[in-house]
C-alpha positions, 0 to 999 in steps of 0.5 A: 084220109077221105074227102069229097070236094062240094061246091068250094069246099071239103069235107075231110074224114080223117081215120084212126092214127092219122095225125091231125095237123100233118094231115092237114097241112098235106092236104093242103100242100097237096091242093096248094091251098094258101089261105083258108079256114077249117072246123071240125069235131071227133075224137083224139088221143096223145094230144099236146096243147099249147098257151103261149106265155106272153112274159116268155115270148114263147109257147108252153106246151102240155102232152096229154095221153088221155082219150078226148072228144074233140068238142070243137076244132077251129083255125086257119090256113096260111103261108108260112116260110112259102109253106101250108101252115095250119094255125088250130086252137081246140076244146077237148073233153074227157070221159070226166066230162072235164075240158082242156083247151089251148093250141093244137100242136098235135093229136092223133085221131082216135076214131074220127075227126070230121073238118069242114075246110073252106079254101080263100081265094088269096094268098094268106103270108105270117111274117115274124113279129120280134115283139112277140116272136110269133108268126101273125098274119100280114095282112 
């Protein structure tokens, strides 16, 4: 991974191969960033998608093996366990021009992905909510 630090924020070119939320939260760990949040575009494959299945209380999750663009990626950075966590959802787009989106569990980059990544001057806490069993912000 690149980046280049302008004004408060980063610019992040991740290269082929790398892994798209693991190279994230390391960045983060890296430059101890506890809140903050990120867009981006580029292109991926192996990409597992999530929808979190409210009845269940949990997360289905779906591999896709396919190439992708990635048309839009979103999310933010927090703290989780006093670790990064990097909470991403993203629409991907096939070369059918057919789309999947959902919770990005995981991509690996297949040509590019560019992120724009504004850190937050706080400290952003997900504390477990029983009712739902997820991690929401405490704010």
């Amino acid at each position: 991974m690149k980046f280049r630090k302008t004004g408060g924020h980063y610019v992040l070119f991740l290269s082929r191969g790398e892994r798209i939320i693991e190279t994230l939260t390391g960045f983060c760990g890296k430059k101890k960033i506890c809140a903050g949040y990120f867009s981006g575009i580029g292109s991926c494959r192996g990409a597992e998608l999530g929808f979190y299945d409210w009845n269940a209380k949990k997360y289905r999750f779906k591999k896709f093996s396919a190439d992708f663009e990635i048309a839009a990626l979103q999310g933010n950075v927090s703290l989780r366990q006093r670790s990064p966590f990097v909470h991403a959802h993203v629409v991907l787009g096939d070369k059918n021009f057919r789309c999947a989106a959902g919770h990005l569990r995981e991509a690996e980059v297949l040509a590019a992905c560019e992120i724009v990544l504004v850190p937050l001057r706080t400290k952003l806490l997900r504390k477990l909510d029983a009712s739902s069993n997820t991690y929401p912000l405490s704010l």
